[in-house]
C-alpha positions as CSV (number, residue, x, y, z in Angstrom):
1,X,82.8,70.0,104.7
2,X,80.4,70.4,107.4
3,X,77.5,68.9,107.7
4,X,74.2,70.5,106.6
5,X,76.3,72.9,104.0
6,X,76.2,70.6,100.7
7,X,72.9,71.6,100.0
8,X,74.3,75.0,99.6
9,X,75.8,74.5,96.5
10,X,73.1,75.0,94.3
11,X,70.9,77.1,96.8
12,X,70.3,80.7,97.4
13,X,71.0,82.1,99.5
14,X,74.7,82.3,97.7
15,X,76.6,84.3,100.5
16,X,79.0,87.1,99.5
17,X,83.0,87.0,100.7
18,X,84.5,90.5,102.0
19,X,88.6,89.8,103.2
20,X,90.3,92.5,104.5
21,X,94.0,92.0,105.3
22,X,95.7,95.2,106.5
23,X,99.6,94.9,106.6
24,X,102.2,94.5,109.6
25,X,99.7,93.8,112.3
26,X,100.7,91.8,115.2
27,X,98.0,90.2,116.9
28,X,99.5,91.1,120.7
29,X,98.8,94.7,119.4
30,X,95.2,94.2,119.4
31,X,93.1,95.0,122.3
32,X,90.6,92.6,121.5
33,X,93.7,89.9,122.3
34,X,94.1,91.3,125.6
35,X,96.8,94.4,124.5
36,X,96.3,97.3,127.1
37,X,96.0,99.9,124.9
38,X,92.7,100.3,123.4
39,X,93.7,99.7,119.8
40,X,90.6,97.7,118.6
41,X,87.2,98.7,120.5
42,X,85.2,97.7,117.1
43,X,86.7,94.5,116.6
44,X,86.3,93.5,120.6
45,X,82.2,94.4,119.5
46,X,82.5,92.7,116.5
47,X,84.3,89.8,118.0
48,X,81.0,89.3,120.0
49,X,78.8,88.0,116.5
50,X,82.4,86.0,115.4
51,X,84.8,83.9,115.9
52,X,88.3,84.9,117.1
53,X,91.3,82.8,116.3
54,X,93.8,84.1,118.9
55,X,96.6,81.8,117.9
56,X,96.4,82.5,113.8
57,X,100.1,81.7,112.5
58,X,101.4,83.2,108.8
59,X,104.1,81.4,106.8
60,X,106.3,84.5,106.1
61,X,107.3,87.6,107.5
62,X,106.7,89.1,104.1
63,X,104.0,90.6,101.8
64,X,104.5,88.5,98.6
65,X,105.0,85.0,100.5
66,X,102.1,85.2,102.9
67,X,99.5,87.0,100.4
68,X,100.2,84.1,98.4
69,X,99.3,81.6,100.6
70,X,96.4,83.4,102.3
71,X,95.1,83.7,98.4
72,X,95.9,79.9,97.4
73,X,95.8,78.0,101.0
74,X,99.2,76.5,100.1
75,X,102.8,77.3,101.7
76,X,105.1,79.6,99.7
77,X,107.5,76.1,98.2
78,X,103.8,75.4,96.9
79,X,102.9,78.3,95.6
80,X,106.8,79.3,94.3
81,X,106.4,82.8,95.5
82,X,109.7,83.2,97.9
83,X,110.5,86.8,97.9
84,X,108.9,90.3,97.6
85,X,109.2,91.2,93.9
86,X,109.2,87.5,92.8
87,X,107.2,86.0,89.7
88,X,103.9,85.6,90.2
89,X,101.9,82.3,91.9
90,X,102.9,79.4,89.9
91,X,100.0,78.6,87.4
92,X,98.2,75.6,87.6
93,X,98.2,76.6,91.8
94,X,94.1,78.0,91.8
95,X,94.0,81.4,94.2
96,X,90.5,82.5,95.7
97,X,89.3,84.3,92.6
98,X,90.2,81.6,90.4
99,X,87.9,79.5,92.5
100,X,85.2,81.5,93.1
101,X,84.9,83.4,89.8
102,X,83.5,80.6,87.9
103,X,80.7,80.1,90.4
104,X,79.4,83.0,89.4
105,X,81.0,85.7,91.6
106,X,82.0,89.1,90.8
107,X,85.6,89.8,91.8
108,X,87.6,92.7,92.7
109,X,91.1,93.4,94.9
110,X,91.5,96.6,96.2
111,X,94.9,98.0,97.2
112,X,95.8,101.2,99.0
113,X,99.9,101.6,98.1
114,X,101.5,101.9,95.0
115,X,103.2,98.5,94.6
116,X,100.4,96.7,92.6
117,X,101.4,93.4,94.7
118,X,97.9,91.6,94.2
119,X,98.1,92.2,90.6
120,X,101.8,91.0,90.0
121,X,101.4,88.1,92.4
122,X,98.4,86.8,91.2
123,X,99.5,87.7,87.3
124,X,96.4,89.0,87.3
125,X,94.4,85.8,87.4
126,X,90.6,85.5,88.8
127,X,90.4,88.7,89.8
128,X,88.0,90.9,87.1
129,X,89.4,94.3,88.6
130,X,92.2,95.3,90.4
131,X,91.3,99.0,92.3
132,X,94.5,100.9,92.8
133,X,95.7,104.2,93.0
134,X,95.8,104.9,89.6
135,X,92.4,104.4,89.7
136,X,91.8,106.7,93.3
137,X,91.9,110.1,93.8
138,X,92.6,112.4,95.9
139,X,95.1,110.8,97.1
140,X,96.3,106.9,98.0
141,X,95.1,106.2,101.7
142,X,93.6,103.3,103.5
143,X,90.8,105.7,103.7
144,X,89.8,106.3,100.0
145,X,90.8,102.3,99.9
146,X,87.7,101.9,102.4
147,X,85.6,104.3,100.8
148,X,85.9,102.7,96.9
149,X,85.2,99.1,99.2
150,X,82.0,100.5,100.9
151,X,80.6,102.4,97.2
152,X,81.5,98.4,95.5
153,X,79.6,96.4,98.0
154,X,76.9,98.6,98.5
155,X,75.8,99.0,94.4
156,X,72.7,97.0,93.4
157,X,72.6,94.3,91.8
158,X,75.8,92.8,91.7
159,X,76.1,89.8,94.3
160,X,77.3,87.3,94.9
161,X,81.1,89.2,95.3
162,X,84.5,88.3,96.3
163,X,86.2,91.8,97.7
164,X,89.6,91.2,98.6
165,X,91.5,94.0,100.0
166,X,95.3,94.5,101.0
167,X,95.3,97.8,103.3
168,X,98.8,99.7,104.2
169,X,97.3,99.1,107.6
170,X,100.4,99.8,110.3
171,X,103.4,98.9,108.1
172,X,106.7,101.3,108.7
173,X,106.9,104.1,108.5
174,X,104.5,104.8,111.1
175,X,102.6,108.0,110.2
176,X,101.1,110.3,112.8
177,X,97.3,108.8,113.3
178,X,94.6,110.5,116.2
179,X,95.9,108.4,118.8
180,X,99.7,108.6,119.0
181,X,100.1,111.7,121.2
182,X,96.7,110.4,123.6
183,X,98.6,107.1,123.6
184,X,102.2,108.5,124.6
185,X,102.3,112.1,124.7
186,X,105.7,113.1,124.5
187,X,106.4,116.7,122.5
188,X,109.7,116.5,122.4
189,X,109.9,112.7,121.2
190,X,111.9,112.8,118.1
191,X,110.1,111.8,115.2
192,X,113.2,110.4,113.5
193,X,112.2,106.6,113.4
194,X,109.8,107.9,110.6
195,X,113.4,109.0,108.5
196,X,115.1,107.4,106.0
197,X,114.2,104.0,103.3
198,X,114.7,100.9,102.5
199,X,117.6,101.4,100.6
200,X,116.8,98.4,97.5
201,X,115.1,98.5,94.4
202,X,113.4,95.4,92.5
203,X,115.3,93.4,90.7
204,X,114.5,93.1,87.3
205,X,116.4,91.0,85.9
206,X,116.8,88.2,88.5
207,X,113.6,89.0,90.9
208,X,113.3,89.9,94.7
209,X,115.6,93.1,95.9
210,X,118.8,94.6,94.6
211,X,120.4,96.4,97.8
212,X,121.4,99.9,96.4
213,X,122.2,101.5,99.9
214,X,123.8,99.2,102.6
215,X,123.6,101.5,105.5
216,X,120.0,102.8,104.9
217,X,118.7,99.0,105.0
218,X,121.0,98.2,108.4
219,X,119.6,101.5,110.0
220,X,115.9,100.5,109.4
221,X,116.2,96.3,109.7
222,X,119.4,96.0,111.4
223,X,120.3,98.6,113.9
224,X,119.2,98.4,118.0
225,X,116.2,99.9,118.5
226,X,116.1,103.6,119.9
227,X,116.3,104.8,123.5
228,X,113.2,103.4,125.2
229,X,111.2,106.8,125.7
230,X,111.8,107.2,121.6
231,X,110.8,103.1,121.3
232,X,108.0,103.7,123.3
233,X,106.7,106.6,121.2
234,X,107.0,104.7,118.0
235,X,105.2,101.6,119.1
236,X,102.5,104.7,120.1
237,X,102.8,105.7,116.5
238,X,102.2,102.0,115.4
239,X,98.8,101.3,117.6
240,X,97.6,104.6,116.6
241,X,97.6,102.7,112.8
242,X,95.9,99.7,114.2
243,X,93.2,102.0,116.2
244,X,92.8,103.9,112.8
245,X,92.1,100.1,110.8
246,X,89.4,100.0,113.2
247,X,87.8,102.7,113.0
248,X,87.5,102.4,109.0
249,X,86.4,98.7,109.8
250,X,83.3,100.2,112.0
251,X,82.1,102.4,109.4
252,X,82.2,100.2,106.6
253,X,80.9,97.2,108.4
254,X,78.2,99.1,109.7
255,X,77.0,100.9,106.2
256,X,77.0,96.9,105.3
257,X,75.0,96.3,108.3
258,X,72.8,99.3,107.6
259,X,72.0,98.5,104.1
260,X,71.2,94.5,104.8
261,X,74.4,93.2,102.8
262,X,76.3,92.6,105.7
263,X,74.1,89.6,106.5
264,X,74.6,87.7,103.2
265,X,78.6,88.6,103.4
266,X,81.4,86.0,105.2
267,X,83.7,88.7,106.5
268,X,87.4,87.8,107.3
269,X,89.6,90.1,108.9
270,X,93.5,89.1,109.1
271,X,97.3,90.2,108.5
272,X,100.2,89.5,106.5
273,X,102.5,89.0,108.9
274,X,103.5,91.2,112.3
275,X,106.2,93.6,113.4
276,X,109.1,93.5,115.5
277,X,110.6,96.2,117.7
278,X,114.0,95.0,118.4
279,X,112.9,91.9,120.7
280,X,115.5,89.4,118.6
281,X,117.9,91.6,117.2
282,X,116.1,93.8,114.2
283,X,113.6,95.6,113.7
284,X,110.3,95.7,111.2
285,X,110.3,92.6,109.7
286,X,111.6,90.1,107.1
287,X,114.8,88.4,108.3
288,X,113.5,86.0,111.2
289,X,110.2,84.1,112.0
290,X,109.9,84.7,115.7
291,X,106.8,85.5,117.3
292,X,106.6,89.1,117.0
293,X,106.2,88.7,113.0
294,X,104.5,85.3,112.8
295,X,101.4,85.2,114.9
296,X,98.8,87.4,113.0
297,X,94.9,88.4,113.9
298,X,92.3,86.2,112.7
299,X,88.5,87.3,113.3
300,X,85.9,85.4,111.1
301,X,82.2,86.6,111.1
302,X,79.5,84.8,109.8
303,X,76.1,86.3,108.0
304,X,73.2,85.4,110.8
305,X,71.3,83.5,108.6
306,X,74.1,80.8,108.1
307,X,73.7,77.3,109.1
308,X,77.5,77.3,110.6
309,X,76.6,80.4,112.5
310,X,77.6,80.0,116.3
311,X,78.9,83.7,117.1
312,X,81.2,84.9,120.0
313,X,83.5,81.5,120.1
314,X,87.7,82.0,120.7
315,X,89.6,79.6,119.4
316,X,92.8,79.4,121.2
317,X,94.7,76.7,119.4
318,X,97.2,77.3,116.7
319,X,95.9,78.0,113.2
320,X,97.0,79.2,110.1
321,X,96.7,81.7,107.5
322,X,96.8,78.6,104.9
323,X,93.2,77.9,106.4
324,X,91.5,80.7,105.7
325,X,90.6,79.8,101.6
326,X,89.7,76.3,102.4
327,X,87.2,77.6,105.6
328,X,85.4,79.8,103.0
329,X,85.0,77.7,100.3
330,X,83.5,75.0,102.9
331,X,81.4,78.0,104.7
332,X,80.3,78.7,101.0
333,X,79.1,75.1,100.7
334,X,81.7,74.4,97.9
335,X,84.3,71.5,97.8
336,X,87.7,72.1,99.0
337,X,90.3,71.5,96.2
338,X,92.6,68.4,96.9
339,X,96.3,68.7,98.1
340,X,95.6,72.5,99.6
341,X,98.2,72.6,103.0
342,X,95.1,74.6,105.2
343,X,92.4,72.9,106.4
344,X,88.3,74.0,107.2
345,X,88.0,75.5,110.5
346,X,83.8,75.5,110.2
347,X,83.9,72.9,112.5
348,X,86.2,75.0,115.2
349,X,83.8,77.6,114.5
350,X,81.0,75.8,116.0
351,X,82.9,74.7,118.8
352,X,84.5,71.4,117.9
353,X,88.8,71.5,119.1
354,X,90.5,72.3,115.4
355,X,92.7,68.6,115.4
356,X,96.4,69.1,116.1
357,X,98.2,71.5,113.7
358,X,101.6,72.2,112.7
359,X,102.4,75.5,111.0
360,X,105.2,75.6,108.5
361,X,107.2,79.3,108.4
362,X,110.0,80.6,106.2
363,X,111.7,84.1,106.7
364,X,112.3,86.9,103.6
365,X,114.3,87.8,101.6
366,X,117.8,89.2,103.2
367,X,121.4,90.3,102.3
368,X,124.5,88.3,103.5
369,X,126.3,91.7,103.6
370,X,124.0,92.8,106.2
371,X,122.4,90.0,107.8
372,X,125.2,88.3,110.4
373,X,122.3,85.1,110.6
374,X,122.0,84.5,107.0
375,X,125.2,82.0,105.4
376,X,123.3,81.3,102.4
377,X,122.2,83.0,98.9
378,X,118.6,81.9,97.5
379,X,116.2,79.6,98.8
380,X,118.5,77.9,101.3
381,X,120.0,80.1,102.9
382,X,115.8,81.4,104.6
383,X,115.3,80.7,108.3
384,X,112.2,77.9,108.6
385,X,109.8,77.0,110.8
386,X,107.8,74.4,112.3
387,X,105.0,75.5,114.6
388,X,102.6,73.5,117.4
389,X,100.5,74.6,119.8
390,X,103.7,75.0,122.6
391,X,106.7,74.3,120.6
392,X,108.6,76.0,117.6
393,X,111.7,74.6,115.9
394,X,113.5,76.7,114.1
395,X,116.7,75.8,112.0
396,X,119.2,78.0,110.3
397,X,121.4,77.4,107.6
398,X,125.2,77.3,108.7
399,X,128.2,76.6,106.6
400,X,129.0,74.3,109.3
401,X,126.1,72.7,109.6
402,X,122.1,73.5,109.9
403,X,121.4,75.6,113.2
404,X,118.6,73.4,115.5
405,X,116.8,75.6,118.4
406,X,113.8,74.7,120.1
407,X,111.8,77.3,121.9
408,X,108.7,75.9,124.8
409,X,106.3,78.8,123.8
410,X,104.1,77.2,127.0
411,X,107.1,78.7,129.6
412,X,108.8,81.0,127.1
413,X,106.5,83.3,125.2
414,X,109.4,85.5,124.5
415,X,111.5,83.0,122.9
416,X,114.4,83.3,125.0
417,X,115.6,80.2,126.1
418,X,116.9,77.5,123.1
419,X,115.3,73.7,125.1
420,X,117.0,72.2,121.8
421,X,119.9,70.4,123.8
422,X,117.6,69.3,126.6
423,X,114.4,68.2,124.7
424,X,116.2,65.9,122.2
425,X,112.7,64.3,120.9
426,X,110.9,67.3,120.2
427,X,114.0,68.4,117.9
428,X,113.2,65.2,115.7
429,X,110.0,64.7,116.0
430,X,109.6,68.7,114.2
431,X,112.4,68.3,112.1
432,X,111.3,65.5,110.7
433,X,108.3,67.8,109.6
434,X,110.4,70.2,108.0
435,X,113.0,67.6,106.2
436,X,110.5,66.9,103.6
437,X,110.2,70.7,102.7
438,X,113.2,71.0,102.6
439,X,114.9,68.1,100.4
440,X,111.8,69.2,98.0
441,X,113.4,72.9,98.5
442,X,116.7,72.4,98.1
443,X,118.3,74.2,95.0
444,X,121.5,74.3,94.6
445,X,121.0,77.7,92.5
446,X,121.3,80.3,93.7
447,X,117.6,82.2,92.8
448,X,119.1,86.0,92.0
449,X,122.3,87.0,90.9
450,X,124.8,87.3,93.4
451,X,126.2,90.8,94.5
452,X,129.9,91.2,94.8
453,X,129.8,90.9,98.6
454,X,127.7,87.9,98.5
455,X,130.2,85.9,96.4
456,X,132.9,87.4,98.5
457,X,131.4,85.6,101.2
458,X,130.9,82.2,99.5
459,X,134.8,82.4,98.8
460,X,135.5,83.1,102.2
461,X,133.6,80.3,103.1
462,X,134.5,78.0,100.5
463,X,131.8,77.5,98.3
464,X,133.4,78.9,95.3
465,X,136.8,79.5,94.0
């Protein structure tokens, strides 16, 4: 806990929490990170009263796993959530409302899809009201979302509040938004990047995804991306969503601003996880943990009159989404629950170096049918991660033997060049990181029923007669 904050505990002024976590956004796709498109001209004016974390890192390319941990400051073999339509967060593992609702807070998730994530994953613990569609009208967008956020933290009498919000923010597809044809104005584009689903449903019976429609999933995860003027529209598309989040953020931060609550609220503004277009062999997201997908925007804004106040710093060393609960409770004055994986990044916040981190990644959920890097059902057969400031180790579960690479982020951004063989000591020194995950991880269950083609594959392979 930082210094100066204890006293806090039992002293007004008791500062509210506002977390708003739009889906699929990249960090690289923000302007305010140096993107050339102008995607985020409120944020770069916001960034100026708070602290941006340029090198934020999420545990999953999913919704389910890295809600989870953003909720509970734990990674996803902590929490137990491992797949999108899993059970909820185990219980006994506390998420933010849990916390903060007996403190005396008022606490409320808003969510702007029809999927009801934050109420299945959380089993609808801590949170006293879950705002969904059901509940919206005229129709479910990130804008009525916004709207029912401003009218809750704007009513009288009702502080101090937790507002936690998951947004639809730029995930696929990628609807038209003001920007796309100023960004890339091509007419005759074809629009057919927007076509098609997912082809799954939920499981449930056994949890996660039941593939219903093999060649609808590989055309929207697994097929090369489209010819480059048709690439380039859709990533148009896509910023047009992020420069849409930011204008909602302007007019809801500045009503809060307007009306005084803004300075008693800790805002945090972050994602899920990212998007790839094709840079390591699928698109979207889910079945790998490069870059693309795992490095998230992390903007953390304190109210003026708060002692750990120290506005326009950049943090430029890793951090990750598992901090985020643990910096509020601390920037709330509160303790910090023992054994939580994230750490306070107060301190970073008023300019101290955060110490050297290590970020811990696992992909989603995928089908062996489809996936040609997946050799595993359940559990074992995710991609993992382990994540420094300049390196990531990433190992892969083969029949024949786990899959080692090693990637020099300092000289190889792109992740393009596997160092494994050359930089034998960095391979141990990470994997010995990860090899206490994953003995604790290892089950040799499968966690779903098997499809037909799956155990098809396990006989090919051996593993069952």
């Amino acid at each position: 806990m930082v210094a100066g904050l204890a006293g806090c505990q039992n002293s007004e002024p008791r500062w509210n929490v506002l977390v708003l976590v739009p889906d699929t956004v990249r960090a690289d796709h923000f302007s305010l990170n140096g993107y050339e498109r102008p995607t985020t001209p409120y944020l770069e004016k916001l960034a100026r009263e708070s602290t941006n974390f340029t090198q934020a890192i999420t545990v999953a390319p999913r919704t389910w796993q890295s809600f989870s941990s953003i909720l509970t400051g734990v990674y996803p073999p902590r929490h137990g959530v491992r797949v999108i339509f899993d059970h909820p967060i185990r219980e006994g593992v506390p998420n933010m409302a849990e916390i903060l609702k007996p403190k005396g807070y008022e606490t409320r998730a808003f969510e702007s899809d029809g999927m009801y994530f934050l109420r299945r994953m959380t089993a609808e613990r801590g949170f006293e009201q879950f705002v969904e569609p059901a509940s919206l009208s005229p129709r479910n967008t990130d804008a009525v979302v916004v709207a029912a956020i401003e009218k809750y933290v704007l009513r009288e009498a009702h502080e101090p509040f937790l507002g936690f919000a998951r947004l639809i923010g730029s995930h696929w597809p990628y609807w038209d938004g003001d920007w796309a044809d100023v960004y890339d104005n091509c007419p005759d584009c074809s629009h057919d990047f927007n076509a098609g689903d997912y082809g799954v449903v939920e499981d449930r019976d056994h949890g996660g995804q039941k593939l219903t429609n093999a060649a609808a999933h590989r055309r929207v995860i697994f097929s090369p991306p489209p010819a480059p003027p048709i690439l380039r529209h859709m990533i148009a598309h896509y910023d047009s969503e992020i420069r849409y989040f930011d204008q909602l953020t302007e007019g809801l931060v500045e009503r809060m601003r307007e009306k005084g609550v803004l300075e008693r609220t800790i805002l945090v503004i972050t994602s899920d996880h990212g998007e790839s277009f094709g840079e390591h062999g699928y698109m979207q997201h889910g079945p790998r943990v490069d870059e693309p997908v795992m490095r998230v925007p992390l903007l953390i804004r304190l109210p003026e009159g708060h002692p750990a106040r120290k506005p326009g710093g950049v943090v430029k060393q890793l951090v990750r989404v598992v901090d985020i609960l643990p910096t509020i409770l601390d920037a709330l004055g509160m303790p910090i629950p023992e054994g939580l994986d994230g750490i306070s990044l107060l301190p970073a916040m008023q300019g101290t170096p955060p110490p050297d981190l290590w970020a811990y990644g696992e992909s989603g959920e995928s089908f062996m049918e489809l996936d040609a890097d997946l050799h595993y059902p359940g559990v074992r057969g995710k991609h993992r991660m382990i994540r420094t400031d300049d390196r990531k180790f990433i190992l892969v579960p083969r029949p024949e033997g786990d899959r080692k690479s090693l990637f020099d982020l300092a000289t190889d951004p792109q992740e393009l060049h596997d160092v494994a063989s050359a930089q034998p000591g960095d391979v141990q020194k990470l994997d010995s990181l990860l090899t206490p995950i994953m003995v604790a991880d290892r089950n040799p269950k499968p966690e779903r029923k098997l499809t037909d083609a799956e155990m098809e594959s396990l006989r090919a392979l051996g593993y069952v007669d």
